[in-house]
MIBAMI-397636 format. One record per residue (C-alpha): residue number from 1; x, y, z; residue in one letter. Coordinates in steps of 0.05 Angstrom, whole numbers. Each point is the difference from the previous one (the first is absolute). Example, Ala and Ser with C-alpha at 12.3 -4.5 7.8 and 13.67 -1.06 7.14 Angstrom:
% residues 2
num 1	u 246	v -90	w 156	residu a;
num 2	u 27	v 69	w -13	residu s;
***
This chain:
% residues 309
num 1	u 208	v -681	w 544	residu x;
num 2	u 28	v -18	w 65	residu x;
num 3	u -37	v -52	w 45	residu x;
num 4	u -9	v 43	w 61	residu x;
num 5	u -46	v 49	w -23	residu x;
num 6	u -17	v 64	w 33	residu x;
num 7	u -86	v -5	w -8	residu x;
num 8	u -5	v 81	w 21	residu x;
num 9	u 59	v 14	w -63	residu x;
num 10	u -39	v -43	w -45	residu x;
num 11	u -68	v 21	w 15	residu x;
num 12	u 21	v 76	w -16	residu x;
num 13	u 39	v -25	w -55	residu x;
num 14	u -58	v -22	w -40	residu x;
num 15	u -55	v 56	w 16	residu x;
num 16	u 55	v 53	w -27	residu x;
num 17	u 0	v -45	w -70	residu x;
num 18	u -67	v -3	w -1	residu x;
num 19	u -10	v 70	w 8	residu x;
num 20	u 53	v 5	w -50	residu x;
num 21	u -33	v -33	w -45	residu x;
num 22	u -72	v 28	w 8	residu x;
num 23	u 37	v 71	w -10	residu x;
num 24	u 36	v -13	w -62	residu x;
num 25	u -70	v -21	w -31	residu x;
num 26	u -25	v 57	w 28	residu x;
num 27	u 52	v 47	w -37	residu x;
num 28	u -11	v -41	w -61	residu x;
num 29	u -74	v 14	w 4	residu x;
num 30	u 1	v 75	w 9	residu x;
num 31	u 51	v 11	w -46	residu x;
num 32	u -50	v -35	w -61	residu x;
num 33	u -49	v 44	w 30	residu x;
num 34	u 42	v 55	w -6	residu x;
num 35	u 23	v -15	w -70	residu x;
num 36	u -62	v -30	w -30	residu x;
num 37	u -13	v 75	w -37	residu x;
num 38	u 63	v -2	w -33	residu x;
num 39	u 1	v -75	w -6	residu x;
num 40	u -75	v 5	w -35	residu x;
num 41	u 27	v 49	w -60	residu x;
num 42	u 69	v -32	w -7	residu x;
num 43	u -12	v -76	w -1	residu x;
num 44	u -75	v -23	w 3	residu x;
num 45	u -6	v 56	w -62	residu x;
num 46	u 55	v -10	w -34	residu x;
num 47	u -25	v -29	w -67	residu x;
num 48	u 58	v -52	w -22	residu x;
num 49	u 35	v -48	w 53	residu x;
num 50	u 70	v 16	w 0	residu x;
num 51	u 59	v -43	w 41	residu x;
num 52	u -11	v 52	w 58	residu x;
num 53	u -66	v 5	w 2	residu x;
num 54	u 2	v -77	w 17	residu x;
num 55	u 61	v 8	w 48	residu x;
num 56	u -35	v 54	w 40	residu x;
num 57	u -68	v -36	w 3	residu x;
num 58	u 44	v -72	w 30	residu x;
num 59	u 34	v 54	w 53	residu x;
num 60	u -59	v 34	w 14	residu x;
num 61	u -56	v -49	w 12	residu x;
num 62	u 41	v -78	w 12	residu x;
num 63	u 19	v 30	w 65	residu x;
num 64	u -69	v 30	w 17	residu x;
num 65	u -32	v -78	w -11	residu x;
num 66	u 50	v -29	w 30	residu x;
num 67	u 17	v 36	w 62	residu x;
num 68	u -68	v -19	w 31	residu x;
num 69	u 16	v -80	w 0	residu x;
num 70	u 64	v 3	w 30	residu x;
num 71	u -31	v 55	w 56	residu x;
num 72	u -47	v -62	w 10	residu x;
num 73	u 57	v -51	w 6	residu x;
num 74	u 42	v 58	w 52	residu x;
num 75	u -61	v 15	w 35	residu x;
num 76	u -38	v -59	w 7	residu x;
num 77	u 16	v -60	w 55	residu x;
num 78	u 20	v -63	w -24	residu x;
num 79	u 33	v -65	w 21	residu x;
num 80	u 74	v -19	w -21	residu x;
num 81	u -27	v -56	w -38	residu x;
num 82	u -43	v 47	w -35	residu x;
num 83	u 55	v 47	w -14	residu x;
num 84	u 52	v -48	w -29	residu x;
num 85	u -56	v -7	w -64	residu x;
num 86	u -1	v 79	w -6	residu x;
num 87	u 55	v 34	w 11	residu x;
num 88	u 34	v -18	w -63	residu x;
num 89	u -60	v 16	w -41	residu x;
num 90	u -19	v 62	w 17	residu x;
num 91	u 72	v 23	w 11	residu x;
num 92	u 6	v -23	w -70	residu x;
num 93	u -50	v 50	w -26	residu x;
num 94	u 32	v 57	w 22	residu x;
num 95	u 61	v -10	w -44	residu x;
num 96	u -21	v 57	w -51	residu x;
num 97	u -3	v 45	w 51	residu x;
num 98	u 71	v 8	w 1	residu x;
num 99	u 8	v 4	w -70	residu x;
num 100	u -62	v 44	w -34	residu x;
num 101	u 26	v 56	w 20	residu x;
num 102	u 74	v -17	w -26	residu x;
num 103	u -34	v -12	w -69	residu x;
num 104	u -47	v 67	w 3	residu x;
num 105	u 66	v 39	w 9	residu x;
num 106	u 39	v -41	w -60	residu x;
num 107	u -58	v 13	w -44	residu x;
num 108	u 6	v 75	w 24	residu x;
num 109	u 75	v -1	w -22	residu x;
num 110	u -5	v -41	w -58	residu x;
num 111	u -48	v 48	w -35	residu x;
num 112	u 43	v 58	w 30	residu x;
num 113	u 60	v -13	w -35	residu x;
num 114	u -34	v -17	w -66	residu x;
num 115	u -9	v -71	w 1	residu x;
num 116	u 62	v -18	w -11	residu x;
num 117	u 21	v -71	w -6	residu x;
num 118	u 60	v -1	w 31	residu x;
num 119	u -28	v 41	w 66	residu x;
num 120	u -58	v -60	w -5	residu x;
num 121	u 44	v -48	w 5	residu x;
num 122	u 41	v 26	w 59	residu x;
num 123	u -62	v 14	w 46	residu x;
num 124	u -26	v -69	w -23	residu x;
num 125	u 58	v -30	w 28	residu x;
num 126	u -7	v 30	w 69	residu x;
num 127	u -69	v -7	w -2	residu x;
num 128	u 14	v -83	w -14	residu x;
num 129	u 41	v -8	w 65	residu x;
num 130	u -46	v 48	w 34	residu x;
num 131	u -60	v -57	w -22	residu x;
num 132	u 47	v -61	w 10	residu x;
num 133	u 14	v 31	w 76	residu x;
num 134	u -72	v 11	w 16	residu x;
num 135	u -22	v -67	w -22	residu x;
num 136	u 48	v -35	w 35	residu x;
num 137	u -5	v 33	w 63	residu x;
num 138	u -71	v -3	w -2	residu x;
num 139	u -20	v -64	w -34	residu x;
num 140	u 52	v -50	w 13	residu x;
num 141	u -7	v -13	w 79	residu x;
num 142	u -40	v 32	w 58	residu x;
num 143	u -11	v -25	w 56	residu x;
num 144	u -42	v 16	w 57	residu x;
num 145	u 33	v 13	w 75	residu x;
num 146	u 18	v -58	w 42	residu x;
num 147	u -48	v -40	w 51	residu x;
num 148	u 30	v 38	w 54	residu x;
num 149	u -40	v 75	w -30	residu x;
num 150	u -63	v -30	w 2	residu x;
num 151	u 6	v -38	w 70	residu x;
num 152	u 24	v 76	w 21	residu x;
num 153	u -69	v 35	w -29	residu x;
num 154	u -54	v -49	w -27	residu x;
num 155	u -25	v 3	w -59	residu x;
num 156	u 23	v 62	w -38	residu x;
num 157	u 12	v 27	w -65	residu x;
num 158	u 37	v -32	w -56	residu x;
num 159	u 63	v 28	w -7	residu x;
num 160	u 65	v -26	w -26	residu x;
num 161	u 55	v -12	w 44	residu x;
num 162	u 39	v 78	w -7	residu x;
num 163	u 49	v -37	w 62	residu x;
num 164	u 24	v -42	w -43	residu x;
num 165	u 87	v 20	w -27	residu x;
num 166	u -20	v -20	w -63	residu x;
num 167	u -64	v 38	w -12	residu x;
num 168	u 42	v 69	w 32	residu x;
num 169	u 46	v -15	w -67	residu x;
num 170	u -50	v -15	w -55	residu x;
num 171	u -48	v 78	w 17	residu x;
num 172	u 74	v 24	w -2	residu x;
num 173	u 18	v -24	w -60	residu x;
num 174	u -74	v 22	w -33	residu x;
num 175	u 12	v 74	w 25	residu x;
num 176	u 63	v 2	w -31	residu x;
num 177	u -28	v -27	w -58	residu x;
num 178	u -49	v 50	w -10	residu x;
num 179	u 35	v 62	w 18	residu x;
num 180	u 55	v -19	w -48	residu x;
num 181	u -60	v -6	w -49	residu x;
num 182	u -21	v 73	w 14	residu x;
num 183	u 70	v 22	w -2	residu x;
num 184	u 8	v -12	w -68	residu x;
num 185	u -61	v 25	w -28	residu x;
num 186	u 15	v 72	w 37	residu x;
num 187	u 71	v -6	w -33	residu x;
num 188	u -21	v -19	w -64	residu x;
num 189	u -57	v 60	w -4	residu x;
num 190	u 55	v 45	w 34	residu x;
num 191	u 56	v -12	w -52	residu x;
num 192	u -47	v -9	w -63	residu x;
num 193	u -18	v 79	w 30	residu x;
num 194	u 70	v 22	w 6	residu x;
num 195	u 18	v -27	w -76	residu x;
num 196	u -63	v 27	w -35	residu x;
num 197	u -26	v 53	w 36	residu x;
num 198	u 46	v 62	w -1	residu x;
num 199	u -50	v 45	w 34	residu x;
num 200	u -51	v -31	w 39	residu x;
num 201	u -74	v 21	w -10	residu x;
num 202	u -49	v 1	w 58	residu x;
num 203	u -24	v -71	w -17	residu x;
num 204	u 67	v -34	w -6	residu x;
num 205	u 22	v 32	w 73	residu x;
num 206	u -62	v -26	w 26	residu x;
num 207	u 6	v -63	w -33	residu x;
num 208	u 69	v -8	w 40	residu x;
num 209	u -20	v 32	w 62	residu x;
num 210	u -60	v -48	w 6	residu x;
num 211	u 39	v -62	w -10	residu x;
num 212	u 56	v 26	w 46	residu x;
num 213	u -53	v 14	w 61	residu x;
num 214	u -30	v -76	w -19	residu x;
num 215	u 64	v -38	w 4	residu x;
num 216	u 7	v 45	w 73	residu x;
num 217	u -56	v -25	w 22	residu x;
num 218	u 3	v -65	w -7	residu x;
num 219	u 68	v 0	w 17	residu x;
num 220	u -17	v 28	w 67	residu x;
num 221	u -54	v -48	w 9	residu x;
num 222	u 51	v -61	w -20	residu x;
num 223	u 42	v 33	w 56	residu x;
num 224	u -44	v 16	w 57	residu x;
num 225	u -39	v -85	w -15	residu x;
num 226	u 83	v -16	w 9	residu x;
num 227	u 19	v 36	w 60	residu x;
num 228	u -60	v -32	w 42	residu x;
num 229	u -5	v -72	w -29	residu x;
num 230	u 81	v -15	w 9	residu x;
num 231	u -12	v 29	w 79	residu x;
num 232	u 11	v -59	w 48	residu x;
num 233	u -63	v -11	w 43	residu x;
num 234	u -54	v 55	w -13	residu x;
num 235	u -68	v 5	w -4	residu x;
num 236	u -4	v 40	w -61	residu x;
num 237	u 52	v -40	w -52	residu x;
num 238	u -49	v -15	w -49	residu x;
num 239	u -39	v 62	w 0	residu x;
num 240	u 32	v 21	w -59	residu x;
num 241	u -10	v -59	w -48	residu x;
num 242	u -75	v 24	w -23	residu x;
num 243	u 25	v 71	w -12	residu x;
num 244	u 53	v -33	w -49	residu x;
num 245	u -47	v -48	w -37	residu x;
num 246	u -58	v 55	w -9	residu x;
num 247	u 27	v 71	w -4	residu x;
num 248	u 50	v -1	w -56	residu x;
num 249	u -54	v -22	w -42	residu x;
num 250	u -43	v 60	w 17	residu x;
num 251	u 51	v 42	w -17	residu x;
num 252	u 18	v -25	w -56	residu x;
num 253	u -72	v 10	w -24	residu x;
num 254	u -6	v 68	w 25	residu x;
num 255	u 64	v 16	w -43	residu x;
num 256	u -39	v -22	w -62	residu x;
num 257	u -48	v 43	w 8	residu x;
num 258	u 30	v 56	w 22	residu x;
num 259	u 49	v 1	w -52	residu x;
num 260	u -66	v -3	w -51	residu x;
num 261	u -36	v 57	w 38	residu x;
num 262	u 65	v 45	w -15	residu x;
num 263	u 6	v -16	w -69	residu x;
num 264	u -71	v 5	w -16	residu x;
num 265	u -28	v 49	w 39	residu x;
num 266	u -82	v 31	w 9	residu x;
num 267	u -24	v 57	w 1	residu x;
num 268	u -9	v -6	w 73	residu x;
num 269	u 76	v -6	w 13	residu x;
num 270	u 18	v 51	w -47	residu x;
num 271	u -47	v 45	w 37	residu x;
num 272	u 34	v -20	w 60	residu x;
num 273	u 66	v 9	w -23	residu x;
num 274	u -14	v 67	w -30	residu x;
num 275	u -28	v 20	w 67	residu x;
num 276	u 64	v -22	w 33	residu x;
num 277	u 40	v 37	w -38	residu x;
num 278	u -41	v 64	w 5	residu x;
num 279	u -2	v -9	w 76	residu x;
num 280	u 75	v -3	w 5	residu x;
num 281	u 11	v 51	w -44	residu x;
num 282	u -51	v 51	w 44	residu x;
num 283	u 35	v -31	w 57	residu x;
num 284	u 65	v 37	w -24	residu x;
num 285	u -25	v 64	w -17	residu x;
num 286	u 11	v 63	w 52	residu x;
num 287	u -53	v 5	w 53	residu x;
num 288	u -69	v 31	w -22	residu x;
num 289	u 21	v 62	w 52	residu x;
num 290	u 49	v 15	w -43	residu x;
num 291	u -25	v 60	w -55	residu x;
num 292	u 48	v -1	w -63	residu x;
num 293	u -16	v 76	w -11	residu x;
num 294	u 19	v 25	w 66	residu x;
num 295	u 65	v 43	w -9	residu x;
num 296	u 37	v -12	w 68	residu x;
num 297	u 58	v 47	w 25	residu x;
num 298	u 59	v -26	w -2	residu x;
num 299	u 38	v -13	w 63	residu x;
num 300	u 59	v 30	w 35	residu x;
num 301	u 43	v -66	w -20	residu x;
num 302	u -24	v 10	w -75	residu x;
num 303	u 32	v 80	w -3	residu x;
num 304	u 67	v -20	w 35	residu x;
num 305	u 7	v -56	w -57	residu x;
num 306	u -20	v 43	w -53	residu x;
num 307	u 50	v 58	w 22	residu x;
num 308	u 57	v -41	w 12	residu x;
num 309	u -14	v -20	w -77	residu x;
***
C-alpha cells in the first residue's frame, strides 16, 4: 500500500468488507436454517458415520464457529501493535475454508464412480496441491498494513495487507487451485457417466446437472471476487473475499442433501411430485368450454378440401 493514502477511499474500503463479511455469515446462517430439515434426517440420523457424513459436518459447521471470531477481528478496533499478534492467527484458521468444500465434492465423486482406486488417487493429488496452496498462502506470512493505514484511520480492524503485489498473487494462485480442484471432480463424474451409463436415469442426470450448476456457481463467484479485487483504487476490491471463503461451502452442503432428498424421497415429496405432474398434465388438456360430444359443422375450408380429394 502506497504511502499517500486517500482516508475517504480507505474508510469506504473497509465498511464494504465488513459488510461483506457480516453478509456472508448471514447467508451461511439462513441457509443451515434452511437446510436443518433435510440436514436432521440425512446426517444427525444417519446411524453409522461414513467418510461424508464427517466431510459434510467439517463444511457445514467449522465455518459457522469460525466465522464469528474473525467478524470480531474485521469489525472490532484495534491498534497496529495489536494486529501484528492476530492477523496471522486467525487468518490461519480459516484455511479449511477453502478446502472442505473441495473434499465434500471428491468424496461425492469418489463414491460416484465406484470407489475406484485409481480415480482416488487422481483427485487426491489435486486435492494435495489444492492443501499445500492454501497452507502456504495462509499460514506462512501475513502481515498487517503499513504504519501509514493506521495514521490515515485510527485504530481499525485487523486486516491483512490485500495492497500488497505479493498477497494479489498468492489469492490468485488459491482460486486457481481450487477451481482446477472442482474441474476435475465434474470431469471425472461426467466421463465415469459417459462410459457406464448408456441411458441416463433421472438420478444420474440429476447427479450431473447438480454438480454442473455447483462448479457454475462457484466459478462465477471466483470470477466476480476477481474482477473487483485486481481493480486499481476502489472502494469495493475486497468485497468479494467473504463470499469466496463462505458460500462454496454452503453449497457444497446443500448439494449433499439435495442429492439424498432425490434419491430417498417421503411421502411428502412424492405427493408433491405426483401433484406436479397431475397439474401439468390438466394444464395441457383442452379448455373446460370445450364439450367432446358436441358434433360441430364443418366449415366451408373443410368441403373445398374434401372435394378437391
Amino acid at each position: 500500500m502506497s504511502s499517500s493514502i486517500d482516508p475517504n477511499l480507505l474508510f469506504r474500503t473497509i465498511q464494504h468488507l465488513r459488510y461483506a463479511m457480516a453478509g456472508a455469515y448471514c447467508i451461511q446462517i439462513y441457509d443451515w436454517i434452511a437446510m436443518a430439515r433435510l440436514e436432521h434426517r440425512f446426517v444427525h440420523r444417519a446411524p453409522t458415520w461414513t467418510l461424508m457424513k464427517g466431510a459434510y459436518l467439517i463444511c457445514r459447521y467449522y465455518p459457522l464457529v469460525v466465522v464469528p471470531i474473525v467478524m470480531w477481528q474485521y469489525l472490532g478496533n484495534f491498534t497496529l501493535e495489536t494486529c501484528k499478534s492476530m492477523v496471522l492467527p486467525i487468518n490461519a484458521i480459516m484455511t479449511p475454508f477453502l478446502f472442505t468444500a473441495q473434499g465434500v465434492m471428491l468424496v461425492r465423486a469418489y463414491a460416484f464412480t465406484g470407489r475406484k482406486p485409481q480415480i482416488l488417487a487422481l483427485l487426491l493429488v489435486f486435492y494435495a496441491i489444492l492443501l499445500g496452496v492454501d497452507f502456504w498462502v495462509f499460514c506462512d506470512h501475513y502481515a498487517p498494513p503499513p504504519v501509514a493505514y493506521y495514521e490515515a484511520v485510527g485504530v481499525t480492524g485487523c486486516f491483512p495487507d490485500h495492497g500488497s503485489g505479493e498477497l494479489h498473487f498468492r489469492l490468485g494462485l488459491v482460486k486457481l487451485a481450487a477451481t482446477s480442484m472442482d474441474l476435475v471432480s465434474l470431469l471425472v463424474v461426467m466421463i465415469h457417466c459417459r462410459k457406464t451409463y448408456r441411458s441416463q436415469g433421472v438420478l444420474v442426470s440429476f447427479f450431473v446437472n447438480q454438480g454442473l450448476g455447483a462448479f457454475a456457481a462457484i466459478t462465477a463467484i471466483n470470477m466476480a471476487c476477481a474482477i473487483f479485487y485486481y481493480q486499481p483504487n476502489s472502494a469495493y476490491d475486497r468485497v468479494g473475499l467473504p463470499f469466496v471463503l463462505v458460500v462454496p461451502n454452503v453449497i457444497a452442503c446443500r448439494v449433499i442433501l439435495e442429492l439424498r432428498q432425490k434419491a430417498t424421497p417421503t411421502m411428502d415429496d412424492l405427493v408433491q411430485h405426483h401433484s406436479t405432474i397431475v397439474r401439468n398434465a390438466l394444464a395441457n388438456c383442452p379448455s373446460s368450454n370445450y364439450d367432446m360430444w358436441t358434433i360441430h359443422e364443418p366449415s366451408a375450408h373443410d368441403d373445398d378440401s374434401s372435394g378437391q380429394s
